[in-house]
N, C-alpha and C positions, 0 to 999 in steps of 0.2 A: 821423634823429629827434633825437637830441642836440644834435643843429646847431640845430636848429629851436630847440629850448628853452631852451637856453642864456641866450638873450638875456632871456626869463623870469624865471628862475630865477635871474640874476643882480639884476633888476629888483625881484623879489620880496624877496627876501633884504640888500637894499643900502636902501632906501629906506625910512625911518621911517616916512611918514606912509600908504606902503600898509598896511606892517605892522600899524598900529596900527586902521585900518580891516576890517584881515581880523580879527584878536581880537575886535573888537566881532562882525562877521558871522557868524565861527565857535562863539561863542559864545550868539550868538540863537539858530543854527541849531540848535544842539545843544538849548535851549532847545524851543524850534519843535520841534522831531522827538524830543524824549523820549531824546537819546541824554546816558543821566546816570545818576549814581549818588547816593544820599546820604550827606553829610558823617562822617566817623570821629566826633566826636564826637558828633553828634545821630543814629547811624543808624536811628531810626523815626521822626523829625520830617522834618517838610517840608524842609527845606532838604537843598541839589540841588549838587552840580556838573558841569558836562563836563568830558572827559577826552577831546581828542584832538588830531589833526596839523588844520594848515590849511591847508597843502600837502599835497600826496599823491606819494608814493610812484611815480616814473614807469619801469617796469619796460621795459628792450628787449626788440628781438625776440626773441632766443634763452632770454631769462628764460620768455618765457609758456608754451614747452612745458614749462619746469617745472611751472608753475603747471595747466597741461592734464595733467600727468603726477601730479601729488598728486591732483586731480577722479576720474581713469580709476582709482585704483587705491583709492578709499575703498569702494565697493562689496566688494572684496576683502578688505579691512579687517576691514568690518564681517562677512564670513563669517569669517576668523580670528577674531574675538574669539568668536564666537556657536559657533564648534566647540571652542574651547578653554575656553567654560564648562560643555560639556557633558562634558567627557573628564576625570572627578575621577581620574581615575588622575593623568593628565600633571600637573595642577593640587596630587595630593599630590604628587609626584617632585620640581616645582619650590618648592613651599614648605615641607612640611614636615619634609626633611631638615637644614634646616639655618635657614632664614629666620624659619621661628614660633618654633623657639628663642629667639632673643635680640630679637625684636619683639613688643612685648605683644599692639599693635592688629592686625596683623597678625594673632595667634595669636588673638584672641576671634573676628576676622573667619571664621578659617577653623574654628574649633570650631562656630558657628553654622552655617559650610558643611556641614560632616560630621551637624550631626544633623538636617538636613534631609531630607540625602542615606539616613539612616539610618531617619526617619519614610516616608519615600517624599513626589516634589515635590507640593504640590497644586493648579497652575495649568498647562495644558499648553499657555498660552503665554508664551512669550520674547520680550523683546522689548529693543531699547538704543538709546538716543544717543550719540553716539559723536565723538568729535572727535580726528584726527589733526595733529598739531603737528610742522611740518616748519623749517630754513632751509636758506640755497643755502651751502654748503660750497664754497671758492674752490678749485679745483687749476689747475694748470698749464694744462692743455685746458681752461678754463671751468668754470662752477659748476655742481656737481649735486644734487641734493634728496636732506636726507638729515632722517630722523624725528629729533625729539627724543622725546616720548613718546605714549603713545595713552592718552586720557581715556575712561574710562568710566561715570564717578560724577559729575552736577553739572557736566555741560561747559559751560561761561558764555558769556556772551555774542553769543550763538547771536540773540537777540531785538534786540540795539542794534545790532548788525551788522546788521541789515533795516534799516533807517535810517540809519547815517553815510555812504551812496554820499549822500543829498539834502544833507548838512552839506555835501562836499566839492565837491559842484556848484555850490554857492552861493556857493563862496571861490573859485572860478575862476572864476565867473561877474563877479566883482566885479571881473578882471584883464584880462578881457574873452577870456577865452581857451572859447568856450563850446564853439569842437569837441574838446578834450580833457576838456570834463563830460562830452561824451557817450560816450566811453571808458571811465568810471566803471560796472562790471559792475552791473545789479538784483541784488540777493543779499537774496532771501526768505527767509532760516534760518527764521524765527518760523514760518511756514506749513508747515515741510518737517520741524520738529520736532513741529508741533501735530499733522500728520499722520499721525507713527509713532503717538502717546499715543490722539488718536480710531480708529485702528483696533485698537489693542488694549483698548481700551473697548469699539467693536464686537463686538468676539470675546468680550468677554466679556458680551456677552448680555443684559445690565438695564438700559432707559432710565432708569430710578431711582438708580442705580446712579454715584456721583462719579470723578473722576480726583481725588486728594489730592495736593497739593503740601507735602510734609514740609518747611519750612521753619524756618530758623533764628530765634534769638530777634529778633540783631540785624539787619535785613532792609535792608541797604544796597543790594541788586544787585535792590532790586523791581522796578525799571524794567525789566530783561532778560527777568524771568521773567513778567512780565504782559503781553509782547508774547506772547508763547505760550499762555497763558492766554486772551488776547483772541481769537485765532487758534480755543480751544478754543472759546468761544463761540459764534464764528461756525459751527461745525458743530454746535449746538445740546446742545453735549457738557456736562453741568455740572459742577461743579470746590469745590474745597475747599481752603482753606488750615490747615495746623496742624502745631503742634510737636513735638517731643518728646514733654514732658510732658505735652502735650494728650491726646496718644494714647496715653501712659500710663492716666491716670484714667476717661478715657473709650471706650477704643476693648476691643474684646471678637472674644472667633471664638466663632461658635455650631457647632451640631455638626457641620456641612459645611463648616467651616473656613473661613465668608464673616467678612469683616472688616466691622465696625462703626464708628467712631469718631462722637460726639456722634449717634447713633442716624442715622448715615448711611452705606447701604453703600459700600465702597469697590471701586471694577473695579479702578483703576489706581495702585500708590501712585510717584509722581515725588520720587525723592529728589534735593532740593537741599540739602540738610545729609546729615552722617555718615561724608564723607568722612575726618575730622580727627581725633587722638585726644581734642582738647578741646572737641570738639561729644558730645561723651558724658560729660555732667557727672555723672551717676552711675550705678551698676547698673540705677537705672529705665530708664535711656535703654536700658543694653543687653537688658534682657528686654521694651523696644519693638521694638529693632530684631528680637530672633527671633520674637514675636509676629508681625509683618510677615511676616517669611519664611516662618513657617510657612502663613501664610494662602493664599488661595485667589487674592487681587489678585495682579494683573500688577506686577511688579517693575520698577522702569527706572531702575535694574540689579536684577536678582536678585542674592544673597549672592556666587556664583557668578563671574557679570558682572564685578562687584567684584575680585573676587581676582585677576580677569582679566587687570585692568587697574595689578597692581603690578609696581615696577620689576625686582625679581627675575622676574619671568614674561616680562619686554620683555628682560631678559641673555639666560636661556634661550633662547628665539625665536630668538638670534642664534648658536645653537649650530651645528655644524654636522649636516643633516640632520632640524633641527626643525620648522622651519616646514614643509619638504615632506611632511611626517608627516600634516598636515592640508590636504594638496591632493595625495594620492596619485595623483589623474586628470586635473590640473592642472601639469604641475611648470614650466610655461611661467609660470602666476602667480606660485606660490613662489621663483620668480628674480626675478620683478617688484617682490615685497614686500621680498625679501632685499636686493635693490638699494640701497633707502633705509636702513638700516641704518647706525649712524656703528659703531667700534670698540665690544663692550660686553665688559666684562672682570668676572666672580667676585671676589667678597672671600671665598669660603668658607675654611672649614680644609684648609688642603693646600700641595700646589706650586702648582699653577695663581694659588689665592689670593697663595701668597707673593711670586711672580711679578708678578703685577697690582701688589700693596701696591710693592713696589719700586720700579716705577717711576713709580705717582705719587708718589713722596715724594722720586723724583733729579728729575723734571719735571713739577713739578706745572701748571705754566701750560697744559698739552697736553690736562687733563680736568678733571671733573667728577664728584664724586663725591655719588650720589644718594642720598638714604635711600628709604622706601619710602612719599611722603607725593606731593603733590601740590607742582611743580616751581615754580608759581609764586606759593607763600606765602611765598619767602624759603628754601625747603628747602633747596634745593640746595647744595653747597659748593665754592669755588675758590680755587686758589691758594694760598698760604700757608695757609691756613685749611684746606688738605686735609692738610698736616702735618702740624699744630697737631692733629688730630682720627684722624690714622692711629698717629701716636706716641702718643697720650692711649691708645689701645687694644691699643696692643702687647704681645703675650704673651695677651691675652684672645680673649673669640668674641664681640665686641662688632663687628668689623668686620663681622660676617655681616649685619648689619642693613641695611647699603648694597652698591651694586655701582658700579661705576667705567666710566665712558663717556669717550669721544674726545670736547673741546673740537671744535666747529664754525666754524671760522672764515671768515664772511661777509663781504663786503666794504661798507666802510658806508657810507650816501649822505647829504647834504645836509635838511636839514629843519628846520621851526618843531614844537617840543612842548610842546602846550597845557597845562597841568597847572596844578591849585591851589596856589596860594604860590611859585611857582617864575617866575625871569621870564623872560618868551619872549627867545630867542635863539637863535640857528642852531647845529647840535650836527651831532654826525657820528653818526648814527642807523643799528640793525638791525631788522632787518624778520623778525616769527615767521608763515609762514601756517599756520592752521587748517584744518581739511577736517572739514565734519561729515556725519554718515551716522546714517540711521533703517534701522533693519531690525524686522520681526515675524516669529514664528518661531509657526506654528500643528503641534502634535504633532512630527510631522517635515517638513510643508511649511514654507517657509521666502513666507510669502503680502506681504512687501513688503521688496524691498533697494534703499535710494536713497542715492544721495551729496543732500545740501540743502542746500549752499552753503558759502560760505568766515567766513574769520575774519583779517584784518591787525593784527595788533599793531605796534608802532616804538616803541623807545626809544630811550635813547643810549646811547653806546659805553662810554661810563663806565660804565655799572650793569649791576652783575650778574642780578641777579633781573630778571624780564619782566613781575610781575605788573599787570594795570590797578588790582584792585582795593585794589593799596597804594600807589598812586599814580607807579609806577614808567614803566611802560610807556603809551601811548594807543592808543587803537582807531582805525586807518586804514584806506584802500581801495586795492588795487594797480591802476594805471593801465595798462594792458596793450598795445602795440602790436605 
């Protein structure tokens, strides 16, 4: 297969005048298919960018069982998360001995958890989207799939990803290479996410009745969340968009605890904001978000859900004897999930903590030191910079607020990365894949668990953060043979 492409991929990468032909193509295309975002500085105006590779990504054979190996096991996934938001026991054990201490958002997050839990829940169904973020870890014997983290608040890109497999057909079309388009997987996410959200509408009983999309002021990633929305349409499902403070002033529970907002019930509320401490610009936002909770709409995510999905609950997991706690009739999965697993190590107070701190500060190049945020805002921290931030805290209980992960080290391939202000040029690029899963959870049936498709990010080797929406990373398709 290598043999084959070579000649390609040298042709590609060597030759100006194709190059500069694929940038026009790949940038109609993205154009043509909605795969864009809008501009940092105007993000409610019209103007647009794309963001992605114009090559792709050509994975061998022995790569694609990984890639069939992250598919088979997000069904899994998504029961782990859906059992661990229902076990407030495990959920206070992992956070509030040590973690809500010295994290504020964390601590509001899980205080809104407990008086829920203390009012009794008032929607009896559950329900999440979910995206698992994997890369292939090089060892000796070949690469194996190991998690970086599991999202379950606002997992993006789920909607542009239905559309960049047609950008990349179109830049290999142009090279004449058209049996390798056709290797290029369909990947529906928009349909398989709108899916989860219309059936827990369903469930919830009222044609009258909206899905609310909580969205942010600055609404740059519209384009991702309207393919969903469009998706919602088509099932004749009706929808709403509104903010924070929209639902502040206007939204209400009447005495059955049905949500309201601008005199429209809500079934379903889809949060794409809130994940962030600075998307809660003030106490109003936070007695929106427990109004929300408290209500009767379907959460996606419930408070719960949420807490689920923070970095200290992903250490834990990695404890030993934790995850098979929640596949006690299973312990064949529970090997399966553990497997993906990179090194996670405690910063708590103690030895174990002191242990960990140690040795990222003799090597720090080997990890990654996470807080309890979302990994691809720039959160994360590497290398000197994990010094610089373990010494800043020494002697305190500031280190509680992160946990410390094994560096992933992939092996990195050849590639053009399309990005605004930046000039194309071949870069030695990694590759993050996504795995997303819808599940509904009626009482204690569990009445839909689906994997609904992938997510390819690639950067370059240089940059640490992976995010698309800062302009770091682009949204690719892995080519599979």
């Amino acid at each position: 297969i290598w043999v084959k492409l070579l000649p390609l991929l040298k042709f590609v990468l060597t030759n100006a005048t194709v190059i500069e032909n694929l940038v026009a193509v790949a940038k109609d295309a993205a154009l043509q298919h909605g795969v864009l975002m809008r501009i940092q500085e105007a993000p409610n105006s019209s103007e647009v960018r794309s963001n992605n590779t114009f090559t792709n990504n050509f994975f061998p054979l022995y790569v694609s069982s990984l890639y069939n190996q992250a598919l088979s096991l997000q069904k899994h996934f998504n029961t782990l998360v859906d059992r661990i938001s229902q076990d407030s026991e495990f959920l206070k054990e992992a956070l509030a001995r040590y973690t809500i201490e010295v994290d504020d958002f964390t601590s509001r997050l899980f205080k809104i958890h407990q008086q829920v839990l203390e009012e009794g829940r008032s929607s009896s169904i559950t329900m999440g989207l979910n995206r698992s973020d994997y890369m292939m870890d090089q060892r000796d014997d070949g690469p194996v799939l190991k998690q970086i983290e599991i999202n379950t608040i606002a997992a993006s890109f789920g909607g542009l990803s239905t559309h960049t497999p047609e950008v990349h057909r179109k830049t290999l079309h142009l090279v004449g290479r058209f049996k390798e388009s056709q290797r290029i997987l369909d990947n529906n996410v928009a349909a398989g996410l709108a899916g989860g959200l219309a059936k827990a509408w369903e469930l919830y009983g009222s044609e009258k009745a909206v899905v609310m999309f909580l969205v942010e002021d600055k609404q740059r990633n519209i384009f991702d969340q309207r393919c969903v929305e469009y998706e919602l349409w088509k099932r004749n499902v009706p929808t709403t968009r509104k903010r924070f403070d929209v639902v502040y002033k206007t939204g209400s529970l009447d005495q059955d605890k049905k949500l309201f907002v601008d005199g429209l019930e809500v079934a379903v509320v889809y949060f794409r904001n809130g994940y962030m401490p600075d998307q809660y610009v003030s106490e109003q936002s936070w007695e929106t978000r427990l109004m929300m909770e408290r209500s009767k709409a379907v959460k996606c995510p419930d408070i719960s859900t949420h807490l689920t999905g923070t970095k200290k609950v992903q250490q834990v997991l990695a404890k030993p004897g934790v995850v098979e706690r929640f596949f006690p009739e299973q312990p064949e999965v529970a090997q399966q999930i553990r497997a993906t697993f990179a090194g996670l190590y405690t910063l708590d107070q103690g030895p174990e903590g002191d242990k960990a701190e140690a040795m990222a500060l003799a090597e720090p190049e080997r990890f990654v030191l996470k807080p309890q945020r979302e990994g691809g805002g720039g959160n994360n921290i590497y290398g000197k910079d994990i010094v610089e931030v373990l010494q800043g805290l020494k002697g305190s209980t500031g280190r509680m607020a992160y946990i410390l992960m094994d560096k992933i080290q992939p092996v990195p391939s050849k590639n053009y990365l399309l990005r605004r202000d930046n000039p194309v040029k071949m870069s030695n690029c990694l590759s993050e894949l996504g795995v997303y899963g819808a599940y509904v959870r009626h009482g204690k049936d569990m009445v839909m668990n689906q994997c609904v498709g992938h997510l390819l990010r690639t950067k370059s080797n240089e940059d640490t953060d992976g995010g698309v929406a800062a302009g770091v990373a682009v949204l690719d398709n892995p080519v599979l043979f």
